[in-house]
N, C-alpha and C positions, 0 to 999 in steps of 0.2 A: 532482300527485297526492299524498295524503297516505296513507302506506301503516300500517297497524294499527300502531299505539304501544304497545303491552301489552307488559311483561315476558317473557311465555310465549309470545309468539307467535312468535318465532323457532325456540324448542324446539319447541312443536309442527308447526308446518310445515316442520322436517328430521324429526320423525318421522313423518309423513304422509309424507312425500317417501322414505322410506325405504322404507317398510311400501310404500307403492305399487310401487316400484321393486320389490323382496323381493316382495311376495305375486302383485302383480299385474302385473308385467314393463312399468310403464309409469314413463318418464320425462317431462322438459320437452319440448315439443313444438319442434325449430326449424325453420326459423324461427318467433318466437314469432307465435302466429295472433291475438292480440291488436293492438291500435295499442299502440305503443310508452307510450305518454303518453295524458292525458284519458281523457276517461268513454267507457264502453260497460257495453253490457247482453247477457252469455253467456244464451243458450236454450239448454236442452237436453232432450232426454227423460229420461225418470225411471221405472227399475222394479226399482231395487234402494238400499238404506243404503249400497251403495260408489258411487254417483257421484258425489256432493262429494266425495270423497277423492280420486279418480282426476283431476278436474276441477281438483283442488286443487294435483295436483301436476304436470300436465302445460299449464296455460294461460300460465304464464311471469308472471305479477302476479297479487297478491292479490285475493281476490272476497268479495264480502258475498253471503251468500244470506238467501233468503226464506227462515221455517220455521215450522211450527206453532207456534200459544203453549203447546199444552198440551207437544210436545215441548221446548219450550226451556227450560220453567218446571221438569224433571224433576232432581231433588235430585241431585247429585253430578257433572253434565254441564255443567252451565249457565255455569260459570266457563270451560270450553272453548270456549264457545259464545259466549260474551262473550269469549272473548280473539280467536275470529276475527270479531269485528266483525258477528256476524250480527244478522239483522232480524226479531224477532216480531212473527208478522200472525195476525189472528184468522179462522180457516178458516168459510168461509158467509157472512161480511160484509164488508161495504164498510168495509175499514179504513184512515181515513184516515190516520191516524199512521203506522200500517207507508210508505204511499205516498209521504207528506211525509218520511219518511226515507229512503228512497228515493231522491228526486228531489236529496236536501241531498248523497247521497254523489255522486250523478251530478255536482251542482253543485263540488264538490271535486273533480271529476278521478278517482275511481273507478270500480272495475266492478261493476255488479252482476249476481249467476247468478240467473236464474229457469227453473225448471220448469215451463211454460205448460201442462201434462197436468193437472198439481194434484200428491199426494200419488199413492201407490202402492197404494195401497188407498180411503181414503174423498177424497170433492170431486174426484172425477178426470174427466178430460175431454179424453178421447184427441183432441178435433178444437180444442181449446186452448182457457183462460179470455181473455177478453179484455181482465183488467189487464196484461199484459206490452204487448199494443200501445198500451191507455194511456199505459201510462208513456213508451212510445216516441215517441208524438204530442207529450206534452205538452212533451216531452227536445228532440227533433229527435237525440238520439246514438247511432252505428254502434249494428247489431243481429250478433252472432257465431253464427251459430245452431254447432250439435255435437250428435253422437250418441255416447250409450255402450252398446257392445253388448258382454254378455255372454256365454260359452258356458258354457251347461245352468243350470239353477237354482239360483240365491244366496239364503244364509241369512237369515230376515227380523229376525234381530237385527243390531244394531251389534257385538257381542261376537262373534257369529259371521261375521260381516263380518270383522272385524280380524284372527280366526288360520285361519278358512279361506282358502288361496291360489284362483285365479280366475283368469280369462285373459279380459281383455278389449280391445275394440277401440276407440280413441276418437280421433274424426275430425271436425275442424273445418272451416266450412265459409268462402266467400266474406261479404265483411259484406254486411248489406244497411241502406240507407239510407230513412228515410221522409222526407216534410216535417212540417212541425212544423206541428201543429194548435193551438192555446190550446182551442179547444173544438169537439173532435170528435164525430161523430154515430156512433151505433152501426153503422150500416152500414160507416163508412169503420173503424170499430174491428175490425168481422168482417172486412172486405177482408182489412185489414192481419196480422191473426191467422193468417190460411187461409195470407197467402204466407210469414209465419214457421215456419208447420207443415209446411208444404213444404219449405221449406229443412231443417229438421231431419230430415223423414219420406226425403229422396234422398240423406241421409249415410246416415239408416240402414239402404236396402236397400243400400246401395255396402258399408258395414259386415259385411252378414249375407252379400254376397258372397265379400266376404278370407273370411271365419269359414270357408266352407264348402270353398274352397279349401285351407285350409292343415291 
Protein backbone atom coordinates (compact mmCIF):
# COMPACT_ATOMS: atom_id res chain seq x y z
CA UNK A 1 0.00 0.00 0.00
CA UNK A 2 1.21 3.40 -0.70
CA UNK A 3 -0.21 5.62 1.92
CA UNK A 4 -0.77 9.68 1.08
CA UNK A 5 2.83 11.29 0.88
CA UNK A 6 1.90 14.96 1.43
CA UNK A 7 3.48 17.19 4.07
CA UNK A 8 0.08 17.87 5.67
CA UNK A 9 -1.46 14.89 5.65
CA UNK A 10 -0.35 13.83 8.91
CA UNK A 11 -1.57 17.19 10.44
CA UNK A 12 -4.52 16.92 9.04
CA UNK A 13 -5.60 13.46 9.74
CA UNK A 14 -4.63 13.97 13.70
CA UNK A 15 -6.94 16.77 13.31
CA UNK A 16 -9.80 15.01 11.86
CA UNK A 17 -8.91 12.26 14.37
CA UNK A 18 -9.29 14.67 17.05
CA UNK A 19 -12.28 16.86 16.09
CA UNK A 20 -13.89 13.28 15.54
CA UNK A 21 -13.08 12.07 18.66
CA UNK A 22 -14.03 15.87 20.54
CA UNK A 23 -17.14 16.68 18.57
CA UNK A 24 -18.30 13.39 17.67
CA UNK A 25 -17.43 10.65 20.34
CA UNK A 26 -15.96 8.50 17.64
CA UNK A 27 -12.65 6.66 17.42
CA UNK A 28 -10.63 3.91 15.33
CA UNK A 29 -12.70 1.13 15.01
CA UNK A 30 -10.92 -2.24 16.53
CA UNK A 31 -10.54 -4.50 15.30
CA UNK A 32 -9.71 -2.65 12.26
CA UNK A 33 -12.84 -3.45 9.78
CA UNK A 34 -10.71 -3.03 6.98
CA UNK A 35 -7.94 -5.99 5.47
CA UNK A 36 -5.06 -5.14 6.97
CA UNK A 37 -3.10 -4.63 3.48
CA UNK A 38 -4.24 -4.21 -0.34
CA UNK A 39 -7.07 -2.63 -1.99
CA UNK A 40 -10.63 -2.48 -1.05
CA UNK A 41 -13.47 -0.17 -1.74
CA UNK A 42 -15.52 1.37 1.66
CA UNK A 43 -19.46 1.92 0.61
CA UNK A 44 -21.22 3.91 2.52
CA UNK A 45 -24.42 6.01 2.92
CA UNK A 46 -24.28 9.73 2.63
CA UNK A 47 -26.55 12.48 4.28
CA UNK A 48 -24.53 14.70 5.81
CA UNK A 49 -20.58 16.92 5.32
CA UNK A 50 -19.50 14.86 8.49
CA UNK A 51 -19.19 11.23 6.91
CA UNK A 52 -15.82 11.49 5.49
CA UNK A 53 -14.65 12.86 8.64
CA UNK A 54 -16.11 10.33 10.76
CA UNK A 55 -15.05 7.54 7.99
CA UNK A 56 -11.77 9.17 8.18
CA UNK A 57 -11.12 8.52 11.53
CA UNK A 58 -12.58 5.41 12.45
CA UNK A 59 -11.64 2.89 9.46
CA UNK A 60 -8.01 2.41 10.57
CA UNK A 61 -6.08 3.31 6.71
CA UNK A 62 -6.25 6.04 4.70
CA UNK A 63 -9.12 6.49 2.03
CA UNK A 64 -9.31 8.28 -1.30
CA UNK A 65 -12.87 9.50 -1.96
CA UNK A 66 -14.78 10.29 -4.81
CA UNK A 67 -16.07 14.13 -4.97
CA UNK A 68 -17.62 16.55 -7.04
CA UNK A 69 -15.38 18.72 -9.29
CA UNK A 70 -17.26 21.58 -8.71
CA UNK A 71 -16.65 20.82 -4.87
CA UNK A 72 -13.11 20.10 -5.14
CA UNK A 73 -12.36 22.96 -7.53
CA UNK A 74 -13.62 25.49 -4.49
CA UNK A 75 -10.79 28.17 -3.71
CA UNK A 76 -9.25 27.81 -0.26
CA UNK A 77 -10.08 23.85 0.30
CA UNK A 78 -8.61 22.21 -2.47
CA UNK A 79 -5.11 21.98 -1.19
CA UNK A 80 -6.95 19.83 1.78
CA UNK A 81 -8.50 17.95 -0.58
CA UNK A 82 -5.20 17.30 -2.52
CA UNK A 83 -3.38 16.53 0.56
CA UNK A 84 -5.94 13.49 1.22
CA UNK A 85 -5.47 12.07 -2.07
CA UNK A 86 -9.00 12.69 -3.12
CA UNK A 87 -10.48 12.00 -6.66
CA UNK A 88 -12.44 14.57 -8.89
CA UNK A 89 -15.40 13.10 -10.91
CA UNK A 90 -17.74 14.98 -12.97
CA UNK A 91 -21.34 14.60 -11.57
CA UNK A 92 -23.95 13.37 -14.59
CA UNK A 93 -21.19 11.74 -16.72
CA UNK A 94 -19.36 8.94 -17.41
CA UNK A 95 -16.04 10.10 -16.21
CA UNK A 96 -13.39 8.18 -17.36
CA UNK A 97 -10.35 9.69 -15.70
CA UNK A 98 -12.04 9.86 -12.33
CA UNK A 99 -12.48 5.63 -12.96
CA UNK A 100 -9.00 5.07 -14.29
CA UNK A 101 -7.90 6.66 -11.19
CA UNK A 102 -9.71 4.77 -9.45
CA UNK A 103 -8.93 1.57 -10.50
CA UNK A 104 -4.55 2.81 -10.44
CA UNK A 105 -5.24 3.38 -6.53
CA UNK A 106 -6.87 0.04 -6.28
CA UNK A 107 -3.92 -1.28 -8.31
CA UNK A 108 -1.49 0.11 -5.66
CA UNK A 109 -2.97 -1.49 -2.77
CA UNK A 110 -5.35 1.28 -1.55
CA UNK A 111 -8.72 2.07 -0.42
CA UNK A 112 -11.16 3.75 -2.00
CA UNK A 113 -14.75 5.44 -0.14
CA UNK A 114 -17.54 5.63 -2.49
CA UNK A 115 -21.02 6.89 -1.79
CA UNK A 116 -23.14 4.61 -4.07
CA UNK A 117 -26.45 7.24 -3.11
CA UNK A 118 -24.57 9.89 -5.11
CA UNK A 119 -24.25 13.46 -3.32
CA UNK A 120 -26.85 14.65 -0.55
CA UNK A 121 -28.69 16.70 -2.31
CA UNK A 122 -28.28 16.70 -6.35
CA UNK A 123 -27.55 12.97 -8.66
CA UNK A 124 -28.79 10.93 -5.80
CA UNK A 125 -30.08 7.71 -5.92
CA UNK A 126 -31.26 6.11 -2.77
CA UNK A 127 -31.40 2.39 -4.62
CA UNK A 128 -27.43 3.21 -5.81
CA UNK A 129 -25.48 4.27 -9.11
CA UNK A 130 -24.09 1.52 -10.60
CA UNK A 131 -20.31 2.82 -10.90
CA UNK A 132 -19.38 1.45 -7.46
CA UNK A 133 -20.32 -2.11 -8.78
CA UNK A 134 -18.29 -1.37 -11.90
CA UNK A 135 -15.54 -0.67 -10.37
CA UNK A 136 -16.10 -3.71 -8.32
CA UNK A 137 -16.34 -6.02 -11.35
CA UNK A 138 -13.79 -4.68 -13.12
CA UNK A 139 -11.29 -4.80 -9.59
CA UNK A 140 -12.46 -8.34 -8.34
CA UNK A 141 -11.43 -6.22 -4.70
CA UNK A 142 -13.24 -6.78 -1.15
CA UNK A 143 -16.32 -4.48 -0.92
CA UNK A 144 -16.65 -2.99 3.12
CA UNK A 145 -19.99 -1.67 3.03
CA UNK A 146 -20.76 0.87 6.59
CA UNK A 147 -23.45 3.06 7.60
CA UNK A 148 -23.30 6.48 9.27
CA UNK A 149 -26.17 7.28 11.34
CA UNK A 150 -26.73 10.52 12.83
CA UNK A 151 -29.01 11.78 15.69
CA UNK A 152 -31.36 14.71 14.60
CA UNK A 153 -30.25 17.08 11.82
CA UNK A 154 -26.66 18.15 10.78
CA UNK A 155 -25.59 21.42 9.54
CA UNK A 156 -25.41 21.63 5.57
CA UNK A 157 -22.15 23.33 5.70
CA UNK A 158 -18.71 22.08 6.34
CA UNK A 159 -18.05 24.93 8.72
CA UNK A 160 -21.03 24.08 10.57
CA UNK A 161 -20.12 20.40 10.41
CA UNK A 162 -16.68 21.04 12.11
CA UNK A 163 -17.90 23.27 15.55
CA UNK A 164 -21.30 21.92 15.86
CA UNK A 165 -20.74 18.40 18.10
CA UNK A 166 -23.17 15.38 16.83
CA UNK A 167 -23.49 12.02 18.14
CA UNK A 168 -23.30 9.55 15.65
CA UNK A 169 -23.26 5.83 14.99
CA UNK A 170 -20.92 4.15 12.48
CA UNK A 171 -20.99 0.48 11.83
CA UNK A 172 -19.07 -1.68 9.49
CA UNK A 173 -20.22 -4.37 8.01
CA UNK A 174 -18.94 -8.05 6.69
CA UNK A 175 -16.88 -7.77 3.26
CA UNK A 176 -18.42 -8.84 0.34
CA UNK A 177 -16.83 -10.42 -2.52
CA UNK A 178 -17.75 -10.24 -6.39
CA UNK A 179 -16.03 -12.20 -9.38
CA UNK A 180 -14.29 -10.17 -11.49
CA UNK A 181 -16.10 -9.24 -14.77
CA UNK A 182 -13.58 -7.55 -17.74
CA UNK A 183 -16.84 -6.78 -19.18
CA UNK A 184 -19.92 -6.77 -17.47
CA UNK A 185 -23.57 -6.30 -18.55
CA UNK A 186 -25.86 -3.97 -16.83
CA UNK A 187 -27.96 -6.54 -15.38
CA UNK A 188 -25.11 -8.26 -13.48
CA UNK A 189 -23.97 -4.32 -12.57
CA UNK A 190 -27.81 -3.80 -11.06
CA UNK A 191 -27.44 -7.34 -9.27
CA UNK A 192 -24.37 -6.50 -7.83
CA UNK A 193 -25.54 -2.79 -6.83
CA UNK A 194 -28.97 -3.98 -5.04
CA UNK A 195 -26.69 -6.54 -2.87
CA UNK A 196 -24.27 -3.56 -1.98
CA UNK A 197 -27.19 -1.51 -0.98
CA UNK A 198 -28.32 -4.18 1.13
CA UNK A 199 -25.40 -4.61 2.89
CA UNK A 200 -25.31 -0.86 3.70
CA UNK A 201 -29.24 -0.47 4.12
CA UNK A 202 -29.11 -3.65 7.46
CA UNK A 203 -26.10 -1.68 9.07
CA UNK A 204 -28.25 1.07 8.93
CA UNK A 205 -31.51 -0.07 10.40
CA UNK A 206 -29.13 -2.11 13.14
CA UNK A 207 -27.72 1.57 13.54
CA UNK A 208 -31.19 3.52 13.97
CA UNK A 209 -31.74 0.53 16.41
CA UNK A 210 -28.55 1.34 19.18
CA UNK A 211 -29.89 5.20 18.26
CA UNK A 212 -33.16 4.63 19.77
CA UNK A 213 -32.16 2.57 22.54
CA UNK A 214 -29.67 4.69 24.11
Amino acid sequence: MVPPTTFAYPILHYLNSLVSRVMYGVSPVLPTPLPPTGPAILVSDHSTMGDPLVLLATAGRPLQFLMAQEIYERWGTRWVFRAFQVIPVRRGARDIRAIRSMIRALNRGEVVALFPEGGIDNFRDESGHLGVAYLAAKTGVPIIPVSVTWAGQRPESMWGTLVIPGKVVVRYGDHLQFQKIPNPKREELAAMTAEIMRGINTLRVAGLGNESKE
